[in-house]
C-alpha positions in Angstrom: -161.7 21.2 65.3 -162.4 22.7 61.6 -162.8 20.3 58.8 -160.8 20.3 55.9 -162.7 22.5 53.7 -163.2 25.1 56.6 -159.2 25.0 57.0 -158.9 25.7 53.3 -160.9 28.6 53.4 -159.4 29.8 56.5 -155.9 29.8 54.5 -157.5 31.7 51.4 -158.9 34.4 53.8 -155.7 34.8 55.1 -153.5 35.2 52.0 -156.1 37.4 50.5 -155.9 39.5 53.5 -152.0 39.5 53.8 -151.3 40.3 49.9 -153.7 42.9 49.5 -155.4 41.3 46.9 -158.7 43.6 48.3 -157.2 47.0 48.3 -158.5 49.3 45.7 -154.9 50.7 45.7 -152.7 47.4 45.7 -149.1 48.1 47.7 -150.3 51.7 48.2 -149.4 52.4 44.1 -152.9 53.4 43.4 -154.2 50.4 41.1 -155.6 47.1 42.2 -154.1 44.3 41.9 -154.9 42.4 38.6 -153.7 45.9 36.9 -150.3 45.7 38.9 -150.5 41.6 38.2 -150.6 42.4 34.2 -147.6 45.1 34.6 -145.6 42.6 36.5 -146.2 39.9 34.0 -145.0 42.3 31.6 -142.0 43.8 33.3 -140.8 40.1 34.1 -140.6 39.2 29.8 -144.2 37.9 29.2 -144.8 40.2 26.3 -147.6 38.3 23.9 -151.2 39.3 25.6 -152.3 35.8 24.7 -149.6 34.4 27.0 -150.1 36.8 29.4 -153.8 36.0 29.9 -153.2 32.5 30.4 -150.7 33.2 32.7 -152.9 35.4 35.1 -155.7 33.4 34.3 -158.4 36.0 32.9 -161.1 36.2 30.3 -160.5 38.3 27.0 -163.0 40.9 28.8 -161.1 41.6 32.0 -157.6 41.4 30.3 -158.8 44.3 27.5 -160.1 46.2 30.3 -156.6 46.0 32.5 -154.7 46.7 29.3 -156.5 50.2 28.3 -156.5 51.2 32.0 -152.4 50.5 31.9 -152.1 52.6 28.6 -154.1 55.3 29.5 -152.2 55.7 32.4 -149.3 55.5 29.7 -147.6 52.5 31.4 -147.3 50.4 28.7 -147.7 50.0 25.0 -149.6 47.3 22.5 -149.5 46.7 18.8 -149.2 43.7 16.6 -146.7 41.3 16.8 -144.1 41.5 14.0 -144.4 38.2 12.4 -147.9 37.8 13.4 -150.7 40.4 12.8 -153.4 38.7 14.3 -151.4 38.3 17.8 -150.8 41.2 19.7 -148.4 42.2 22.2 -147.3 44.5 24.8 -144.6 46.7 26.4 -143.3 49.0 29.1 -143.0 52.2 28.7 -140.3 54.2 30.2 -143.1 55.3 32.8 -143.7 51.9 32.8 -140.6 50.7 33.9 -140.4 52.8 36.5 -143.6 51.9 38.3 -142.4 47.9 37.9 -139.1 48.9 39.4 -141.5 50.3 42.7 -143.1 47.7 42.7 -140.8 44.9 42.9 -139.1 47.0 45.4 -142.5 47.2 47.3 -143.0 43.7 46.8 -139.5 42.5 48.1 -140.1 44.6 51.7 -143.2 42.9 52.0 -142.0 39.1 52.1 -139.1 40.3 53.9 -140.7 41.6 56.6 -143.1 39.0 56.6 -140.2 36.5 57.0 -138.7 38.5 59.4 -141.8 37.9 61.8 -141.4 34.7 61.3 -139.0 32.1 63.5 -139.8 29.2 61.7 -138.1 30.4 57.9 -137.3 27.6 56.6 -140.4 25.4 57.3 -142.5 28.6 56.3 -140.8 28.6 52.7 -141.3 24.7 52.5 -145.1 25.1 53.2 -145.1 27.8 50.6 -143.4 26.1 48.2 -145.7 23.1 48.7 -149.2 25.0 48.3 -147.7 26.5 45.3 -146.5 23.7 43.4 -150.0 22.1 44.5 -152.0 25.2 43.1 -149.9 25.4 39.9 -149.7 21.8 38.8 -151.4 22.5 35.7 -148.9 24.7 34.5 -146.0 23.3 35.3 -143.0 23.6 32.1 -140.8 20.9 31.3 -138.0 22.7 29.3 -135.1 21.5 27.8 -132.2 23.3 29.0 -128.2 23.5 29.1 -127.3 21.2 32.3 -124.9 24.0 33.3 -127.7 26.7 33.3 -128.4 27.9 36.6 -132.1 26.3 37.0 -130.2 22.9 36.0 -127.2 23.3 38.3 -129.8 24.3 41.3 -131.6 21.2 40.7 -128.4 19.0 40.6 -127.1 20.4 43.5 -130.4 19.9 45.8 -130.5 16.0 43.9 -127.0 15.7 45.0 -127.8 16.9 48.8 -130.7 14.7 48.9 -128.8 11.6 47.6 -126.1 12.6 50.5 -128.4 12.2 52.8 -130.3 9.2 51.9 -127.4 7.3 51.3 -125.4 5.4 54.0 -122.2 6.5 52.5 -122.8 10.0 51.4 -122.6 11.1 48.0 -119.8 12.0 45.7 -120.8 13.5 42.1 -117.1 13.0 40.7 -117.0 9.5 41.6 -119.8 9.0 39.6 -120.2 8.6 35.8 -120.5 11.4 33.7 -120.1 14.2 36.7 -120.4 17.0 34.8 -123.4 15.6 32.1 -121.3 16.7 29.4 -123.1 13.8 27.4 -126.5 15.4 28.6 -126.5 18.0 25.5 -127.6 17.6 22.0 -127.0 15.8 20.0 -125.9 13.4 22.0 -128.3 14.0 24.7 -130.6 16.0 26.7 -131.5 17.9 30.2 -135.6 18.5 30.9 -136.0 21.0 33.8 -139.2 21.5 35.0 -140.6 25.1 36.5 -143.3 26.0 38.5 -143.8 30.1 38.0 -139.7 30.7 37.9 -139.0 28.1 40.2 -137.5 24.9 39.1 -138.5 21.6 40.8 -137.4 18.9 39.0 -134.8 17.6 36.3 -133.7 14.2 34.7 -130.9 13.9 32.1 -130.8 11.8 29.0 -127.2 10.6 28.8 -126.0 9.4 25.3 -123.5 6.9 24.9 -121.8 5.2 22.2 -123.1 1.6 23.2 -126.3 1.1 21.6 -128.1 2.8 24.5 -128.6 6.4 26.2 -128.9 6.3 29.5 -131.7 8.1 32.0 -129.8 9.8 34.6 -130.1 12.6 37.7 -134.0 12.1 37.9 -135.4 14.8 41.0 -138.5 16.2 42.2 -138.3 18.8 44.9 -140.2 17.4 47.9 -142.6 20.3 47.5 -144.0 18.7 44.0 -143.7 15.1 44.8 -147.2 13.2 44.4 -148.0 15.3 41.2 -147.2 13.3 38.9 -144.3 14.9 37.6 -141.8 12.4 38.0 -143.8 10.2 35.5 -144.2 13.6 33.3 -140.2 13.9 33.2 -139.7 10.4 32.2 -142.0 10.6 29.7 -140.7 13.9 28.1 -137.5 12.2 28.2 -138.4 9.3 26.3 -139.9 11.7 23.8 -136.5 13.0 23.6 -134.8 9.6 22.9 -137.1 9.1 20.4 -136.5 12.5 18.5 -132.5 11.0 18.6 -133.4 8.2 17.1 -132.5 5.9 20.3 -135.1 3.3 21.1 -133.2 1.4 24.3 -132.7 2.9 27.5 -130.8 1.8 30.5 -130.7 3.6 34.0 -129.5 2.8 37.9 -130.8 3.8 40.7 -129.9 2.4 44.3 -132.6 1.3 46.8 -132.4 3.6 49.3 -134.7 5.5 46.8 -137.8 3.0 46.6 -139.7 5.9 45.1 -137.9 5.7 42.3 -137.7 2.0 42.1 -141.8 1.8 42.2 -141.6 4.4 39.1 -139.6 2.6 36.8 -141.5 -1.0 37.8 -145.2 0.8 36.9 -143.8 2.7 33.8 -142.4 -0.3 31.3 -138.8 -1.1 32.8 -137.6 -4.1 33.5 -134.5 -5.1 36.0 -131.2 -6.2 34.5 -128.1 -7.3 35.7 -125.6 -4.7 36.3 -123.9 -3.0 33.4 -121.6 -0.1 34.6 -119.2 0.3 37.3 -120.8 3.3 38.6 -120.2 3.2 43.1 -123.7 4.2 44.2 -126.4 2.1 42.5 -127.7 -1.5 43.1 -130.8 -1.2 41.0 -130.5 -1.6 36.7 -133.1 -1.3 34.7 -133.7 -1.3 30.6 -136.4 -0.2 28.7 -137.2 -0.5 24.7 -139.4 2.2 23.6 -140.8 2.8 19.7 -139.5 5.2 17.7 
């Protein structure tokens, strides 16, 4: 039986193997891959070289080098940012664009045929999903966002499912207060989505009200980021939030079917209260007081 660390190591050889990450001439386009890594990074809106580094995860040395090897192939463009001289930038060219387009079109046969060997899809995406949320922890976003963007709406919709199935009686959004978080926009509110590399994987809504309190509401962490912490990290960016609305009491429910949630709220500050809305689904209130 291999030990953990051997397994680990197994599972980098592997993905190194399967991406290509080796070949001289990454998805037969003849560059390697941290060249094609920076055009991606490009072609998908990250424009400031700054960000882009940080992003990929390279030294100043490395990223100059995979910049003049992209322009001198006359893929892509840099020069100063316009309100910023000392930050600089980058774009695709029309030749530029062209070699992204191939590639994400390369890119897009290869997991699909890679899922198509595959019987077990949908636990193969949830072990991917987990190792990535694991490896990218550190640079997970929390974002405030419209709640009917499309990275909110997927979150609510995958909170609602899960609540559907935890609960004994199902779940109804519309029975519900506040179904459609209109209350979860400034000023009267906000929504915090969190993102893991394009993907979101969590939310919580701060609900205003015109009772002295905003409510926390719609808290969710996919299953593939729970244990990092960012359940704690939303409600404290939500908090934030309050505070920059000038509220300093929050209330929330939750129902204790989700004990998860319950230890959360007990470690972080809040304090049980009787129940103070007619709201169907929870059996679990809580208030909290927080400084402006």
């Amino acid at each position: 039986m291999l030990d953990p660390v051997s397994r680990v190591r197994r599972f980098n050889r592997a993905v190194t193997s399967a991406v290509g990450a080796l070949d001289t001439s990454f998805l037969g386009r003849g560059r390697p891959l941290g060249a094609a890594r920076v055009l991606n990074a490009i072609g998908h809106g990250r424009s400031e070289i700054g960000e882009i580094r940080d992003y990929l995860g390279l030294d100043s040395g490395l990223m100059s080098r995979l910049l003049r090897s992209l322009e001198d192939e006359g893929l892509i463009e840099t020069h100063a940012h316009e309100d910023d001289a000392r930050r600089r930038v980058a774009s695709l060219t029309r030749a530029g664009k062209r070699e992204f387009a191939a590639y994400e079109d390369l890119s897009n046969s290869q997991a699909e045929g890679f899922l198509a060997r595959n019987s077990q899809r949908e636990a193969l995406l949830a072990a991917m999903d987990l190792i990535a949320s694991a490896l990218t922890r550190d640079r997970i976003a929390l974002t405030a966002m419209d709640p009917r963007s499309d990275e909110a709406r997927y979150c609510l919709a995958e909170y609602y499912a899960e609540l559907g199935r935890r609960f004994k009686q199902g779940f109804d959004v519309s029975l519900s207060r506040d179904p459609d978080a209109k209350d979860m926009r400034r000023p009267r509110g906000s929504f915090i989505v969190a993102v893991s590399d394009t993907l979101p994987i969590g939310c919580v809504g701060l609900k205003g009200t015109d009772h002295g309190y905003a409510e926390i509401k719609r808290l969710w962490v996919a299953p593939s980021a729970r244990g990092l912490g960012l359940g704690k990290r939303l409600m404290d960016a939500t908090e934030d939030a309050a505070r920059t609305l000038g509220i300093s009491l929050l209330r929330l429910d939750t129902n204790s079917a989700l004990p998860e949630a319950g230890r959360l709220y007990r470690t972080t500050g809040w304090r049980e209260i009787p129940r103070f809305n007619d709201d169907p689904y929870p059996d679990l209130f809580f208030e909290k007081q927080i400084r402006s």
